[in-house]
Residue frames relative to the residue before (quaternion, step in Angstrom):
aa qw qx qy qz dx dy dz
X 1.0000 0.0000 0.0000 0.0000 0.00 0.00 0.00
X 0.2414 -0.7819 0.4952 0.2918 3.33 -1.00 0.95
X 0.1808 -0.8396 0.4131 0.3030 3.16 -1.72 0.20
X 0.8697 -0.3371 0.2478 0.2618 2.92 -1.85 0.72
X 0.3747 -0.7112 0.5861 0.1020 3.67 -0.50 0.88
X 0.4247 -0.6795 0.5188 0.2979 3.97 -0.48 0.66
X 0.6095 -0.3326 0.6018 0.3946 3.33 -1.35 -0.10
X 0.1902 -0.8235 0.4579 0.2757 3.51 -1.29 0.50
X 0.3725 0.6587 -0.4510 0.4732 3.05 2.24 0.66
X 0.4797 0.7185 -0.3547 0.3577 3.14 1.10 -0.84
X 0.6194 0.6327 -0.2827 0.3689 3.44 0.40 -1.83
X 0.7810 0.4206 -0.2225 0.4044 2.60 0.07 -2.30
X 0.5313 0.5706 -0.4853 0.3957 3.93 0.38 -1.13
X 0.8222 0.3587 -0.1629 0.4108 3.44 0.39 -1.22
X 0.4791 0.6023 -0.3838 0.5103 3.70 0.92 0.21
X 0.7210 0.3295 -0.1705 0.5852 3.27 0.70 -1.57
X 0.7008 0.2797 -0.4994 0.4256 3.63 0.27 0.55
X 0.5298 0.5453 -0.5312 0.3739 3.40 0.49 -0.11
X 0.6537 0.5088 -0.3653 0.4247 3.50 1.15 -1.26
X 0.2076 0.9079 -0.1851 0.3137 3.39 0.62 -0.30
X 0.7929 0.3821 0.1006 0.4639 2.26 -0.77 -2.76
X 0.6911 0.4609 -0.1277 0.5419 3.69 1.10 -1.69
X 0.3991 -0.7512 0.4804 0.2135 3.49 0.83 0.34
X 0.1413 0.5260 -0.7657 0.3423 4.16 0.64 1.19
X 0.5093 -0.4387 0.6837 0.2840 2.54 -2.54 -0.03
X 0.6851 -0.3979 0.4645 0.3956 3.07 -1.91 -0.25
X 0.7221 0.4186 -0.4730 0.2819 3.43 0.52 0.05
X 0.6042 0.5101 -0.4691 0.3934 3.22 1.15 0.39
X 0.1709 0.8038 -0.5334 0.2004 3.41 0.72 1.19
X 0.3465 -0.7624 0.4633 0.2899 4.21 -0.32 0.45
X 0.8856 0.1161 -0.2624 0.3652 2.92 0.83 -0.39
X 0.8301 -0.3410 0.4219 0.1289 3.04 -2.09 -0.01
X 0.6436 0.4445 -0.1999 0.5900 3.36 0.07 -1.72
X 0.6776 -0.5528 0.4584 0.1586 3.28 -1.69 1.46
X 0.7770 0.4349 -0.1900 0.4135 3.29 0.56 -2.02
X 0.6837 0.5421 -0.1240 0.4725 3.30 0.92 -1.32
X 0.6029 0.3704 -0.4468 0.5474 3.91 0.70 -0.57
X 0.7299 0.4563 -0.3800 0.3385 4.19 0.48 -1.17
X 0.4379 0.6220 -0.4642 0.4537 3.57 1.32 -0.01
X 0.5566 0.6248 -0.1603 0.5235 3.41 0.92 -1.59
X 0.8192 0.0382 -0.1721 0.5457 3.73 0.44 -0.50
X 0.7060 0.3766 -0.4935 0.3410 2.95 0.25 1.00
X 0.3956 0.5111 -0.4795 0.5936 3.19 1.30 0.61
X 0.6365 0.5007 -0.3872 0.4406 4.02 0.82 -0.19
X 0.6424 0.4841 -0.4224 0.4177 3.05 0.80 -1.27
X 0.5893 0.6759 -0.2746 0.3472 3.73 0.76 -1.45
X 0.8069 0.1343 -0.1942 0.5414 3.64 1.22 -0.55
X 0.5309 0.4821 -0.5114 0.4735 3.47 0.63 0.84
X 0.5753 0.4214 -0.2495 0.6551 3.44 1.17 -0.15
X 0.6631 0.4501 -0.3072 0.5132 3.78 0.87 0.42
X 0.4739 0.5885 -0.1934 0.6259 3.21 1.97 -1.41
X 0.7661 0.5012 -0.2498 0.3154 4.04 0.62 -1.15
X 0.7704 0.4329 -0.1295 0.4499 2.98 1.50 -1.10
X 0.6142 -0.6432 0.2379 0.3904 3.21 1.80 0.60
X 0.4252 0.5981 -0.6012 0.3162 3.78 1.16 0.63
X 0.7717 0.1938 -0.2369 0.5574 4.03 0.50 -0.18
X 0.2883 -0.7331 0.5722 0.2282 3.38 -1.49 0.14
């Protein structure tokens, strides 16, 4: 069975929170493309605002 390929909004969502989580900035975003970088920061914003409210340390 093959498998499914993620979303590549997906990814990015999840990249930019991991980066986050790891406390980088937004400029260490990879990418480029408009649609695809605001995915990317909003998967940060989502964990720094997780990071704020005390779910990581």
């Amino acid at each position: 069975m093959k498998r499914q390929k993620r979303d590549k909004f997906e990814r990015a969502h999840n990249k930019g929170y991991n980066a986050g989580i790891s406390g980088k900035s937004t400029e260490s975003c990879p990418f480029s493309a408009t649609d695809i970088r605001e995915q990317w920061l909003g998967g940060w914003r989502e964990a720094r605002t997780d990071v704020a409210e005390g779910y990581f340390h």
